[in-house]
C-alpha positions in Angstrom: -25.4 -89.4 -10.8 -22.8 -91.6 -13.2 -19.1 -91.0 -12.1 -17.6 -89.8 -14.8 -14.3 -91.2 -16.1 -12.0 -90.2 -18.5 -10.7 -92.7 -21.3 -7.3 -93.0 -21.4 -5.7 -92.7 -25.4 -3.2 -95.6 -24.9 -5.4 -98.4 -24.2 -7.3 -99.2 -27.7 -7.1 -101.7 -29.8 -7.7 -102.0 -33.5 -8.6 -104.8 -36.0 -9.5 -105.5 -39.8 -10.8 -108.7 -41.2 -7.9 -111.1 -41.1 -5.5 -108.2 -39.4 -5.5 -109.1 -35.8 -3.2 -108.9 -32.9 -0.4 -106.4 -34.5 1.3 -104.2 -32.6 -0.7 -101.1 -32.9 1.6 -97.8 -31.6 -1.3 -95.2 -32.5 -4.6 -94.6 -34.1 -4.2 -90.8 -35.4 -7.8 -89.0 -35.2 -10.8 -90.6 -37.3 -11.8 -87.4 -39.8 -14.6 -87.1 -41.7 -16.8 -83.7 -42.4 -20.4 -83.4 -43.5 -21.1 -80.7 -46.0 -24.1 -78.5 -46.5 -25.5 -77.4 -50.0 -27.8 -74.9 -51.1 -27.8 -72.8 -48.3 -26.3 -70.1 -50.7 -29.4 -68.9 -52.6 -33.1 -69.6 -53.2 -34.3 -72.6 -55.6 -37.4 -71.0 -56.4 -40.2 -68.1 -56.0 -43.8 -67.8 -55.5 -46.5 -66.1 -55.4 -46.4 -62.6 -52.9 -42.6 -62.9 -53.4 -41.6 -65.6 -51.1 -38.3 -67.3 -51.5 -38.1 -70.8 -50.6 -34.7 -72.3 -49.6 -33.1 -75.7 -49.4 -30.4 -77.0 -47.2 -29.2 -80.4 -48.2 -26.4 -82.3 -45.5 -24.1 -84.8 -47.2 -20.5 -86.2 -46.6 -18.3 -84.3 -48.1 -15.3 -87.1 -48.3 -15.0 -90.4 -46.8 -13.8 -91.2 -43.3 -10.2 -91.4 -42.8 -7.8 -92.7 -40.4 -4.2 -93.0 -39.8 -2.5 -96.0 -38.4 0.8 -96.7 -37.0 2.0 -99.9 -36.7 5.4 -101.1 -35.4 7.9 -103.2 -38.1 7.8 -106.7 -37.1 10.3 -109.1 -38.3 8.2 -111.6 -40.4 4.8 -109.6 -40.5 3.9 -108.3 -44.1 0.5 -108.4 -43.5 -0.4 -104.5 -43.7 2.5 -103.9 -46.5 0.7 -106.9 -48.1 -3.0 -105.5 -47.8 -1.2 -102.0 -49.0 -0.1 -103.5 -52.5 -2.8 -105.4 -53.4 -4.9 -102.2 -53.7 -2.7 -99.6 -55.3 -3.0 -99.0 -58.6 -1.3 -101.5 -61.1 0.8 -98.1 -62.2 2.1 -97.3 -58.6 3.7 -100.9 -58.7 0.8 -102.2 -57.0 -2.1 -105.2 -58.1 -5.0 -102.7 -58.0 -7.4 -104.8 -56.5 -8.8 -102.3 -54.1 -12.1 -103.1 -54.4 -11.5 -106.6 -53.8 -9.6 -106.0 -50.8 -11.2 -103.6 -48.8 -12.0 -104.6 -45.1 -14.1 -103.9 -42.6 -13.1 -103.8 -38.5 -13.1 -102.0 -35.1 -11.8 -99.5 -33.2 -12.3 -100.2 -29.4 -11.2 -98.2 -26.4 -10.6 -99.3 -22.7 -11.1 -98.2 -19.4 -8.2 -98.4 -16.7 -9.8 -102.1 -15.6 -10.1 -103.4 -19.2 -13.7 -103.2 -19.8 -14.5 -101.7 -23.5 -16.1 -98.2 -23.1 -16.0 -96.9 -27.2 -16.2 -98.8 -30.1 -16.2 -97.0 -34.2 -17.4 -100.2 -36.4 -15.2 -99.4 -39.3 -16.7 -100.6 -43.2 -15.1 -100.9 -46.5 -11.3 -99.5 -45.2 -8.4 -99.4 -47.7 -5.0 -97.9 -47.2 -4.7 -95.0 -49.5 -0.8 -94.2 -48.2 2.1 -95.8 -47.0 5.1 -94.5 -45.1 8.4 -95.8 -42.7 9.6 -93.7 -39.7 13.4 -92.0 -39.8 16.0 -94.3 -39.2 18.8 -93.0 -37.9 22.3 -93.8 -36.2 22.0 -91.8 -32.9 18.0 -93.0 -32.7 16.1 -95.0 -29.9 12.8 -95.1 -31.1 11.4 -98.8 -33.0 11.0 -98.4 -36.8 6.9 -97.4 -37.6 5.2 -97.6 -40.9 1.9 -95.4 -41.3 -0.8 -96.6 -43.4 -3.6 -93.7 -44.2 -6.6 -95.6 -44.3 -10.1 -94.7 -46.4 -13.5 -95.8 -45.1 -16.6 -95.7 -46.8 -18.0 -95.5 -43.1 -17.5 -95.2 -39.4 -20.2 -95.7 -36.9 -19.5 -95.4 -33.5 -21.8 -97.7 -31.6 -21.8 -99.5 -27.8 -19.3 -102.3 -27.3 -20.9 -105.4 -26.4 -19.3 -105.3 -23.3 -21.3 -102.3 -22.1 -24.4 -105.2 -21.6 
């Protein structure tokens, strides 16, 4: 029988194409729902009064997830990627469809061996925000980017062969 392991949350790591090696605090939960339709009543009759139903599954949003990332001095590269797909009227270039980006998710083990991996496609950020400063504070400045996929798959690192 397999010895089973937990994963520990804080050893992951997180890329996007041409975002790589940032300093990643979290990866807030990856969301996404299916939704069911039709279940509610019958599409149709026949003969000796049978009722036939229909349940159709579907995604009922896209995939989200939210990122922190620490403020580097320098590093505009996620603020960057942010602006260049809002919306021209939110003060942005809205170019979202050109700059959507695909990536991974990938969780360790305590000896650094990949054990998870989500393949992340077509992500944009849909949100932005900056952690509390604050006089009396101890904590490094975070910005949190909401991030919309079209899809996450989670498949078997390569490591795992």
């Amino acid at each position: 029988m397999a010895e089973l392991k937990p994963i520990p949350t804080s050893r992951f790591y997180i890329e996007f194409d041409g975002l790589t090696e940032k300093m990643v605090a979290s990866v807030g939960e990856i969301t996404f729902e299916g939704e069911i339709s039709g279940q509610d009543k019958p599409f149709s009759a026949s003969k000796y009064t049978m009722n036939y139903w229909q349940s159709t599954a579907g995604r009922q949003n896209n995939p989200n997830i939210s990122i922190e990332v620490y403020l580097v001095k320098g590093d505009m590269d996620w603020y960057t990627w942010y602006k260049r797909c809002m919306p021209s009227s939110e003060g942005g270039s809205g170019y979202w469809g050109l700059y959507r980006k695909s990536g991974s998710l990938t969780a360790y083990n305590s000896s650094d061996k990949a054990v998870l991996q989500w393949n992340i496609k077509n992500a944009w950020p849909q949100s932005y925000s900056v952690s509390d400063l604050a006089a009396d504070g101890n904590e490094f400045v975070k910005e949190t980017y909401d991030i919309v996929c079209e899809d996450i798959e989670r498949v078997n690192p390569a490591s795992f062969f």
